[in-house]
ZADREN-812675 format. One record per residue (C-alpha): residue number from 1; residue in one letter; x, y, z. Coordinates in steps of 0.1 Angstrom, whole numbers. Example, Ala and Ser with C-alpha at 12.3 -4.5 7.8 and 13.67 -1.06 7.14 Angstrom:
ZADREN-812675
+-----+------+-------+-------+-------+
| pos | code |     u |     v |     w |
+-----+------+-------+-------+-------+
|   1 |    A |   123 |   -45 |    78 |
|   2 |    S |   137 |   -11 |    71 |
+-----+------+-------+-------+-------+
END
This chain:
ZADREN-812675
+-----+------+-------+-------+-------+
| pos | code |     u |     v |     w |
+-----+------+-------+-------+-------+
|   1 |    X |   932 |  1526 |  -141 |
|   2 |    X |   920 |  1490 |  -142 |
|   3 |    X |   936 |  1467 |  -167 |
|   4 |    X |   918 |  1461 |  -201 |
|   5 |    X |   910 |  1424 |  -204 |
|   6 |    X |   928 |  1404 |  -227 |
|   7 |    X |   898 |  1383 |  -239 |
|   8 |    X |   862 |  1398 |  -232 |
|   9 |    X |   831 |  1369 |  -245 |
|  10 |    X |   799 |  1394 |  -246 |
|  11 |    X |   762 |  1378 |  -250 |
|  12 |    X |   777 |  1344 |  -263 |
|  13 |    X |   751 |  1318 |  -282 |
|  14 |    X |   763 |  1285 |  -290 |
|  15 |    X |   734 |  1263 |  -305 |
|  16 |    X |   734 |  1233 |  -323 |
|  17 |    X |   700 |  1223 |  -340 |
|  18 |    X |   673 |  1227 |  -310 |
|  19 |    X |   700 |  1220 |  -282 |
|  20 |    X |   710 |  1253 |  -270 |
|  21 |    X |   742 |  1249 |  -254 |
|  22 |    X |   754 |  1285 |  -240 |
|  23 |    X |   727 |  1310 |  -239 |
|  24 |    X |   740 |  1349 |  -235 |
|  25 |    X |   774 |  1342 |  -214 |
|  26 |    X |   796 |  1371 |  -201 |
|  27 |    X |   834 |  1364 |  -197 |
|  28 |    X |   867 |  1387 |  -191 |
|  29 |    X |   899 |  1373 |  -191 |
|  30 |    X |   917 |  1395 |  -173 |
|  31 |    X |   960 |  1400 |  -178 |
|  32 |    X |   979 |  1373 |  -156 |
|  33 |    X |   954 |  1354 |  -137 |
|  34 |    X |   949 |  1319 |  -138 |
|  35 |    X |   909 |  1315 |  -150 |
|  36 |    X |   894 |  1276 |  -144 |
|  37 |    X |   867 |  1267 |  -165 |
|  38 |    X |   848 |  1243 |  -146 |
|  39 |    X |   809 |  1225 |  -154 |
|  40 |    X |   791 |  1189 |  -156 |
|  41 |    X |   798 |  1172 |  -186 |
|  42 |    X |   778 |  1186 |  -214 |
|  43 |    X |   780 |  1221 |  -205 |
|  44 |    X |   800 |  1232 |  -233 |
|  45 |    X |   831 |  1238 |  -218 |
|  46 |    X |   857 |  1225 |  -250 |
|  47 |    X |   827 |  1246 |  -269 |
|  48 |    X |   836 |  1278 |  -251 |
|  49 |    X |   869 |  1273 |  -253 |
|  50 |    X |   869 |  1268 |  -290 |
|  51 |    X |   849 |  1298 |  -292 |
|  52 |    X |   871 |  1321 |  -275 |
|  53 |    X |   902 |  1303 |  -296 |
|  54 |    X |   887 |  1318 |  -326 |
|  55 |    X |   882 |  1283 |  -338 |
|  56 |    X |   841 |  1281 |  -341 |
|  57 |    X |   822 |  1309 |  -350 |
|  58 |    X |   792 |  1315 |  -327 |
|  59 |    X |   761 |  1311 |  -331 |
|  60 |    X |   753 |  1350 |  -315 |
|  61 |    X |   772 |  1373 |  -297 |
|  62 |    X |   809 |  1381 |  -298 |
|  63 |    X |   842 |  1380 |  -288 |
|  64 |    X |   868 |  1401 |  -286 |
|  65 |    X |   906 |  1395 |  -283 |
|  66 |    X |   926 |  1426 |  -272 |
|  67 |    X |   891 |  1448 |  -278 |
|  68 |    X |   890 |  1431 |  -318 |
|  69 |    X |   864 |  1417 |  -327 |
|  70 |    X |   876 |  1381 |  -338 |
|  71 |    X |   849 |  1372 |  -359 |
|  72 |    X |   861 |  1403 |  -379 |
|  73 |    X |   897 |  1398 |  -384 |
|  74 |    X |   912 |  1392 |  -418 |
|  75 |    X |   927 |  1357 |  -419 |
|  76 |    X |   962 |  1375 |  -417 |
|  77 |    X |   949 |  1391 |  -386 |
|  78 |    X |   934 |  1363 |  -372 |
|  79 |    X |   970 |  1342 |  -379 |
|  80 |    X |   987 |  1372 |  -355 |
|  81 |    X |   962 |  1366 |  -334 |
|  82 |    X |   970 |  1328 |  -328 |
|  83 |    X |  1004 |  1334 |  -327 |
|  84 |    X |   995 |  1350 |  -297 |
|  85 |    X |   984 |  1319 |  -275 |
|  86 |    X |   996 |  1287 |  -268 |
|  87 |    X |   972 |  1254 |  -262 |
|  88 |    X |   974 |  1221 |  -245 |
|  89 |    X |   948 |  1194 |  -254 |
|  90 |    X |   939 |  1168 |  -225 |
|  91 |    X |   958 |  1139 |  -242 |
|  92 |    X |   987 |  1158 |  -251 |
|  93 |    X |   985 |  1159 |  -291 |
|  94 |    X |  1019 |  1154 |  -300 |
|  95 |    X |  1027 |  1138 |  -335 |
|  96 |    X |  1037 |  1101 |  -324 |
|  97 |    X |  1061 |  1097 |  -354 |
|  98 |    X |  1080 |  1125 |  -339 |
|  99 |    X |  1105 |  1135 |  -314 |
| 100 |    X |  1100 |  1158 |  -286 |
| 101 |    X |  1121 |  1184 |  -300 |
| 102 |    X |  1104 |  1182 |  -333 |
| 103 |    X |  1069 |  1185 |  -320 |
| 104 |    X |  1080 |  1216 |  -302 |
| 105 |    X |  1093 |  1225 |  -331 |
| 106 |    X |  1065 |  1225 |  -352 |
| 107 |    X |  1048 |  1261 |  -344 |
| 108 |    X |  1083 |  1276 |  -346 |
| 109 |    X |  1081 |  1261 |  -382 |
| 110 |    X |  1050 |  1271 |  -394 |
| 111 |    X |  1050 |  1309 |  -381 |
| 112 |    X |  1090 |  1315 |  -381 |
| 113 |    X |  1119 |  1316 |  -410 |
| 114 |    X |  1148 |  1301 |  -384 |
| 115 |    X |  1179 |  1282 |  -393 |
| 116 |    X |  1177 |  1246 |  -378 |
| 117 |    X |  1203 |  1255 |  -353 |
| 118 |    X |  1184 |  1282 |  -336 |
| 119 |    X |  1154 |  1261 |  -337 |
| 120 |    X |  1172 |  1234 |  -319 |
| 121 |    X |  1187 |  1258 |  -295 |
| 122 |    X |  1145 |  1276 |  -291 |
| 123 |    X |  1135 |  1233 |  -286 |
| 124 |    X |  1158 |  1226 |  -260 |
| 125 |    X |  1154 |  1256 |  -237 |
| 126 |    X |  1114 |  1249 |  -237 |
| 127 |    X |  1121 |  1216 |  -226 |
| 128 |    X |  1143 |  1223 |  -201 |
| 129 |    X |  1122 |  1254 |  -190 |
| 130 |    X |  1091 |  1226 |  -185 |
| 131 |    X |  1114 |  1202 |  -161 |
| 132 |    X |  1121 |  1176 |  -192 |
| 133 |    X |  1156 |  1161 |  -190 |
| 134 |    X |  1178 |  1172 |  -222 |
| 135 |    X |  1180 |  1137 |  -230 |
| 136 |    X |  1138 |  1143 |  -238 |
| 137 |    X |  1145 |  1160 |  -268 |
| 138 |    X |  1155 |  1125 |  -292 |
| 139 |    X |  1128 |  1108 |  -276 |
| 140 |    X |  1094 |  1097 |  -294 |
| 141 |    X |  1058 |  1099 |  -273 |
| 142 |    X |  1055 |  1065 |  -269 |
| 143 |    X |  1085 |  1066 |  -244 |
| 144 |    X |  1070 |  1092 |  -224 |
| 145 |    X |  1054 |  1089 |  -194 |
| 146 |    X |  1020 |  1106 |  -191 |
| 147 |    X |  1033 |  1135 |  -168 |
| 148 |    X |  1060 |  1139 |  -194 |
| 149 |    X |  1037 |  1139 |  -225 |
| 150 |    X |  1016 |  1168 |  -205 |
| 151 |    X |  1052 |  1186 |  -200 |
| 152 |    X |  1064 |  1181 |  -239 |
| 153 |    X |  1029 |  1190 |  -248 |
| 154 |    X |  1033 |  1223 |  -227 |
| 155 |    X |  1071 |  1232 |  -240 |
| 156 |    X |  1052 |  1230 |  -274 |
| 157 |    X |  1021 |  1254 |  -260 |
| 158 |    X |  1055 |  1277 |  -248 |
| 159 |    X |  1069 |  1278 |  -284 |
| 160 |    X |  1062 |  1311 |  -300 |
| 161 |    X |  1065 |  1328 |  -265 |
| 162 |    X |  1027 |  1334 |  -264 |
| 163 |    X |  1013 |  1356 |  -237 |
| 164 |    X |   982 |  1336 |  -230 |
| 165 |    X |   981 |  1301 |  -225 |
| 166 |    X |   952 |  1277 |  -228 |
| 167 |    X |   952 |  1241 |  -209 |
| 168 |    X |   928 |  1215 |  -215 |
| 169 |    X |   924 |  1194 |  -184 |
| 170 |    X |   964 |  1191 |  -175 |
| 171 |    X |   968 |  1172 |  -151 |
| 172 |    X |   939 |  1139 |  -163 |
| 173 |    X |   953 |  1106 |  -158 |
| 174 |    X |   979 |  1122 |  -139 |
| 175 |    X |   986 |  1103 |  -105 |
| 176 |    X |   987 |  1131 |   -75 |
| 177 |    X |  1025 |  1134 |   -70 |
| 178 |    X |  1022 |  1138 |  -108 |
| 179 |    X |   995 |  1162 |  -109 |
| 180 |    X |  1010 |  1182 |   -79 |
| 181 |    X |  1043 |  1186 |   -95 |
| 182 |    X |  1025 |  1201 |  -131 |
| 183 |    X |  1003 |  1223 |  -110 |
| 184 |    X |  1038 |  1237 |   -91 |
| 185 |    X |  1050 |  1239 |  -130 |
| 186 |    X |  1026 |  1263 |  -138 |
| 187 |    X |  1024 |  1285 |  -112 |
| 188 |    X |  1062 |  1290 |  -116 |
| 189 |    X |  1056 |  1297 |  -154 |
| 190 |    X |  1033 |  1320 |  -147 |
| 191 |    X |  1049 |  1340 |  -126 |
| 192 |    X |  1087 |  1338 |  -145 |
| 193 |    X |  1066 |  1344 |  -179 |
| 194 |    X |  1044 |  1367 |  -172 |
| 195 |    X |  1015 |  1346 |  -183 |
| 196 |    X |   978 |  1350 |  -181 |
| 197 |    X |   962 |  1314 |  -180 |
| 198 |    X |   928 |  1298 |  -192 |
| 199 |    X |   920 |  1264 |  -176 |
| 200 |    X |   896 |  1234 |  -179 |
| 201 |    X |   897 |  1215 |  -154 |
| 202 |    X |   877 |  1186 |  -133 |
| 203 |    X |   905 |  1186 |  -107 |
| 204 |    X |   898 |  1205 |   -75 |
| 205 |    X |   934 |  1201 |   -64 |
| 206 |    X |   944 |  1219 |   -94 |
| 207 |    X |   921 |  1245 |   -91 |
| 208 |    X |   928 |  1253 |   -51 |
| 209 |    X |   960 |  1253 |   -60 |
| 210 |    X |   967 |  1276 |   -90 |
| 211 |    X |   931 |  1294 |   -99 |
| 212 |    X |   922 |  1332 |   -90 |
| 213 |    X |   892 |  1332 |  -103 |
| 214 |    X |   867 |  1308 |  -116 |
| 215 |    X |   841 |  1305 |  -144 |
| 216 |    X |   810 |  1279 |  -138 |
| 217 |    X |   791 |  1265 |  -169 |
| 218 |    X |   751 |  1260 |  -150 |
| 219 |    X |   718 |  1261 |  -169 |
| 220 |    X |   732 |  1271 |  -200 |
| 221 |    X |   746 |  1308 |  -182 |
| 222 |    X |   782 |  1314 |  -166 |
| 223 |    X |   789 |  1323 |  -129 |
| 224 |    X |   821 |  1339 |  -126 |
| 225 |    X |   838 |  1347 |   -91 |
| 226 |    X |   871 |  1349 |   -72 |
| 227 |    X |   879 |  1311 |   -61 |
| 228 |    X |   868 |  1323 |   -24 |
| 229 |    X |   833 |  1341 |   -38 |
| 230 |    X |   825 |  1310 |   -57 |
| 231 |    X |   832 |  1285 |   -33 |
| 232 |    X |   803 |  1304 |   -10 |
| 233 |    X |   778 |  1305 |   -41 |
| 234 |    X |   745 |  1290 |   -33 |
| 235 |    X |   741 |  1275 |   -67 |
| 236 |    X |   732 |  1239 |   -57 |
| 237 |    X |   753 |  1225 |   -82 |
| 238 |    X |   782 |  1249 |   -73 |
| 239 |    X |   777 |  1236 |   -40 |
| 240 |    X |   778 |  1198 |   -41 |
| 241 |    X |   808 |  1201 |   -65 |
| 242 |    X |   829 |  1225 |   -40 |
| 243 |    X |   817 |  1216 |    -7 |
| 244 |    X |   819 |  1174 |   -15 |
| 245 |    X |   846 |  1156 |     5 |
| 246 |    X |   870 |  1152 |   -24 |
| 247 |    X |   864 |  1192 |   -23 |
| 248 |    X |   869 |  1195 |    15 |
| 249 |    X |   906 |  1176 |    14 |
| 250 |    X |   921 |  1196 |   -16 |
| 251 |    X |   907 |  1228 |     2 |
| 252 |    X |   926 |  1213 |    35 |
| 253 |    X |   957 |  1208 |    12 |
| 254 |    X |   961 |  1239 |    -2 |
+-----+------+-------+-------+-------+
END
């Protein structure tokens, strides 16, 4: 019996005034693959996202975490529901006025009742599970470097030991030995953790490297294919961004 998807988007609308943004889109996330998200800018990628988050209501159409409606959860529901995932955000996010371990810190603190202790002890093995020296933990954002922001940012996405993880562009700004070393990162995590992955990204690299399937935002609709299928779509935008030379040397890499 084929797995039931974990998120399933069903007819999905999302207007704003006369500018029709996403216009009837399909999407299954399915359990433990790694699902890129990938369109020209203004195709409402962070808008889908959101969308699927529970975090914008759409303006038609549905979506349904776990086959529930999320729309139609109760706000304690929809709070179980979050628990659930874990999100990066493309700049990292973290609360410059505090440490690493505190920003990791902060989900435990707002859906757990933990001593300190055991919140320190929960803080240090995230770290240390995202390759962050112990010595991270007392440190503030501002004496991070980017690829480390990205991994404290990740430790906090780890927290609440979600089962889905959202990442927002994870390796931008990232130089390639950088980038390379996140995208090993979260293969391993998703392997060791069990996790099924959403990801929007602009980096092919990353995507050759770590995607099974991928989701294309065109003309307002969604094509959705293994990494393989969608590289051989004829869409003509599909095909200058896969088949370009920055495209041809990641698919030579990986």
């Amino acid at each position: 019996m084929a797995p039931e998807p974990i998120i399933s988007v069903r007819n999905l609308v999302n207007r704003f005034g006369r500018q029709v943004v996403h216009e009837g889109l399909d999407l299954d996330v399915m359990p433990g693959e790694v699902l890129g998200i990938v369109g020209g800018s203004g195709s409402g990628k962070s808008v889908l996202v959101h969308t699927m988050l529970g975090l914008r209501r759409p303006t038609s159409g549905e979506v349904l975490f776990e086959g529930k409606e999320i729309s139609q959860l109760s706000e304690p529901e929809l709070r179980a529901v979050k628990r659930r995932y874990g999100v990066t955000f493309q700049h990292g996010a973290l609360f410059s006025a505090l440490t690493v371990a505190a920003n990791v810190q902060m989900p435990m603190r707002e859906y757990l009742d933990l001593p300190n202790d055991v919140l320190d002890q929960i803080a240090m093995l995230r770290i240390r599970m995202v390759g962050l020296q112990p010595d991270a933990v007392v440190k503030l954002p501002s004496q991070l470097s980017g690829g480390m922001i990205k991994r404290a940012a990740l430790a906090r996405a780890l927290a609440l030991d979600p089962t889905l993880l959202f990442l927002d562009e994870p390796t931008a700004g990232l130089d390639p030995i950088s980038a390379a070393a996140f995208d090993e990162l979260v293969n391993y995590l998703r392997k060791s953790l069990k996790l099924t992955i959403v990801m929007v990204t602009h980096d092919l690299d990353t995507i050759f490297a770590t995607c099974d399937r991928v989701a294309v935002l065109v003309d307002r609709k969604i094509i959705v294919d293994t990494l393989a299928g969608i590289v051989q779509n004829p869409h003509p935008w599909i095909r200058e961004y896969f088949h370009g030379p920055r495209a041809r040397a990641a698919r030579q890499e990986n």
